[in-house]
C-alpha positions in Angstrom: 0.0 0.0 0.0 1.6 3.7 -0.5 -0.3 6.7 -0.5 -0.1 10.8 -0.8 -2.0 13.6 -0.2 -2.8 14.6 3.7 0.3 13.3 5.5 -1.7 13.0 8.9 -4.5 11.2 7.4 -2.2 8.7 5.3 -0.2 7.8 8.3 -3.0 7.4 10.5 -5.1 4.9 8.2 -2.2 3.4 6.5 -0.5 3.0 10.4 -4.3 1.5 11.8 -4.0 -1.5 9.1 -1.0 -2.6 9.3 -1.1 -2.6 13.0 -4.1 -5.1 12.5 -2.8 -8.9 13.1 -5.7 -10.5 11.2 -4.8 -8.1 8.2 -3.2 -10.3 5.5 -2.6 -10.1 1.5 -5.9 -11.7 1.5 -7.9 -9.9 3.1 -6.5 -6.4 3.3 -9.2 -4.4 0.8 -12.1 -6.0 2.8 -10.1 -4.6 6.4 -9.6 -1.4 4.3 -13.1 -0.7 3.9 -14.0 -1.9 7.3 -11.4 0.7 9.0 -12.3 3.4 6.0 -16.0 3.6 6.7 -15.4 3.6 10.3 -12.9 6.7 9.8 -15.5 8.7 7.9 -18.9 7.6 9.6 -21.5 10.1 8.3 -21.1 11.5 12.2 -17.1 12.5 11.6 -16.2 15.8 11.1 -12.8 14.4 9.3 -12.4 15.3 5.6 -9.1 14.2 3.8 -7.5 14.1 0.6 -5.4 11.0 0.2 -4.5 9.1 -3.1 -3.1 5.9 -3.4 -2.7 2.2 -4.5 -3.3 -1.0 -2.2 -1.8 -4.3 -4.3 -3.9 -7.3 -2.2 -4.3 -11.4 -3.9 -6.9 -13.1 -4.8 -5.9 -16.5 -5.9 -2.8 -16.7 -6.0 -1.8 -13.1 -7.8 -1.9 -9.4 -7.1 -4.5 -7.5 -7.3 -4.3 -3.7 -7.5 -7.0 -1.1 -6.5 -6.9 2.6 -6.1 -7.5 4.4 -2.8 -9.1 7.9 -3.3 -10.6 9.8 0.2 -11.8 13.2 -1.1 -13.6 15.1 1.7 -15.2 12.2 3.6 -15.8 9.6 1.0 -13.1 7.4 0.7 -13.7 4.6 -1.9 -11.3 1.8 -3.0 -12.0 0.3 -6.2 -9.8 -2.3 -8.2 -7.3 -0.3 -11.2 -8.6 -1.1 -14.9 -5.6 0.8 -16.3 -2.5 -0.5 -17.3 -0.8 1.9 -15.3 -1.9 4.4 -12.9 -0.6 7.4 -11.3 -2.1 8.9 -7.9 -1.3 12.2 -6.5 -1.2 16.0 -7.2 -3.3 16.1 -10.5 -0.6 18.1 -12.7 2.1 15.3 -11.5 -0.7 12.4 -12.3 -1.3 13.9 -16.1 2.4 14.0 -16.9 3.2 10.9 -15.6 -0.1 9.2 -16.9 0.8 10.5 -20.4 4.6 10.1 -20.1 3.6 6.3 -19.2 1.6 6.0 -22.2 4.2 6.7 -24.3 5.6 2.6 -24.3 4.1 -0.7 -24.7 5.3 -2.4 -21.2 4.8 -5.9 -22.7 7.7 -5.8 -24.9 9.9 -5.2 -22.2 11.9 -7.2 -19.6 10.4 -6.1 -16.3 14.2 -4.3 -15.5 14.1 -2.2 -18.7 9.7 -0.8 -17.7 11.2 0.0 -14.0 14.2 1.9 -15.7 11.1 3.3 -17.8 9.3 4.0 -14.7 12.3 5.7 -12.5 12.9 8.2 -15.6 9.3 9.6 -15.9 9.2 9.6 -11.9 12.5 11.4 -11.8 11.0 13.6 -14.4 7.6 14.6 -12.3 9.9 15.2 -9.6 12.0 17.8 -11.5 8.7 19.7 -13.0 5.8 19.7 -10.0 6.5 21.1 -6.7 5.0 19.0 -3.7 6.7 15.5 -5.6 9.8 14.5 -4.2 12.9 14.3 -5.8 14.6 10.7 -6.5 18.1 12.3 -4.9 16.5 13.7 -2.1 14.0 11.3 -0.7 14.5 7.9 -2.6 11.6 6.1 -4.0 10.3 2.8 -2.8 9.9 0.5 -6.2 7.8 -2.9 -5.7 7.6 -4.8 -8.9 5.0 -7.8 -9.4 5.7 -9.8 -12.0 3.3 -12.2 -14.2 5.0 -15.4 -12.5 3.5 -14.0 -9.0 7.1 -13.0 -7.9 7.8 -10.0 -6.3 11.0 -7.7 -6.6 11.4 -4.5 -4.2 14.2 -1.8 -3.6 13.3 0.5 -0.6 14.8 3.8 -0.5 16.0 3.6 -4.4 18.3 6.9 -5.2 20.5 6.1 -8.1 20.0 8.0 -10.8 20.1 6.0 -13.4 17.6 6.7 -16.1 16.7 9.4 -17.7 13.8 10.8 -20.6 14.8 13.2 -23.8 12.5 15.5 -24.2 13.4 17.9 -27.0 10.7 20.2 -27.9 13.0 22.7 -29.7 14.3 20.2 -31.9 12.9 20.8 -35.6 12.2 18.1 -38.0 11.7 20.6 -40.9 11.3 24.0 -41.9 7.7 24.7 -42.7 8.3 28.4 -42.6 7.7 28.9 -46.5 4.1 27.8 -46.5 3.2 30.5 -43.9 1.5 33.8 -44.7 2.5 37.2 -44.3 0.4 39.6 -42.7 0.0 43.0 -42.8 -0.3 44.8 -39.2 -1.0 48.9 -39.6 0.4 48.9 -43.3 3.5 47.2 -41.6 4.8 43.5 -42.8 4.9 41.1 -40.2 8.2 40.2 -39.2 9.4 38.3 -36.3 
């Protein structure tokens, strides 16, 4: 499970589940909800904003859900996407359309994390509130197909990177512009 948004409220429900014995792989969405609409009865006063991602199994293999708590209605549904981003909204569109960008089934899973660093690394240099890889590490969990799982707490090194070169020109179309007149005067530059 990892969340963002209000750092009180994350801790606090993230802290309440895992300190539940009976909470398992298994059974963790169902506890979720349990603690969730005890949290935000209709009688709290709490609102929150928290984002994030809860991975439980069913059978044998993950299952992934998304964990939204906007004001006091949390819900936790499962993630139809083929990757999701949860967060500040102007760090969720980049990465969401950066991520779109490559077909993750051609890929070894090491090459779609390397993929996955970059455009993280990249949010983190554009959107102020998302943590930078150098200064706060990222947490990477990776399930593969097989059921496996591979994890690197606390991952800093800086090791991928995206181009992104918008002034780069493929040809010049200049010639099959108009010129305009402005006040008798040509337009120029």
């Amino acid at each position: 499970m990892t969340g963002a948004g209000d750092g009180i409220e994350v801790d606090f429900i993230f802290g309440q589940l895992s300190r539940d014995e009976n909470a398992n792989g298994n059974n963790v969405k169902q506890k979720l909800d349990e603690l969730l609409s005890e949290y935000f009865s209709p009688y709290s006063e709490i609102r929150a904003n928290v984002f994030g991602i809860l991975i439980a199994w069913k059978n044998g293999r993950s299952v992934p859900y998304e964990i939204k708590i906007r004001g006091r209605h949390p819900s936790v549904v499962p993630v139809s996407a083929s990757n999701l981003s949860v967060g500040i909204d102007a760090a969720c569109a980049i990465a969401s359309y950066l991520m779109k960008k490559i077909n993750y089934t051609e890929l070894s899973w090491e090459a779609a994390t390397q993929y996955a660093i970059a455009v993280m690394k990249e949010v983190g240099k554009e959107i102020n509130g998302v943590g930078r890889l150098e200064e706060f590490g990222f947490d990477i969990i990776v399930f593969l197909d097989n059921g496996s799982v591979r994890k690197k707490l606390n991952y800093r090194t800086d090791s991928a990177s995206i181009g992104v070169k918008l002034n780069r020109i493929r040809e010049d179309v200049s010639s099959e512009f108009e010129s305009q007149e402005i006040d008798g005067e040509s337009g120029g530059n």
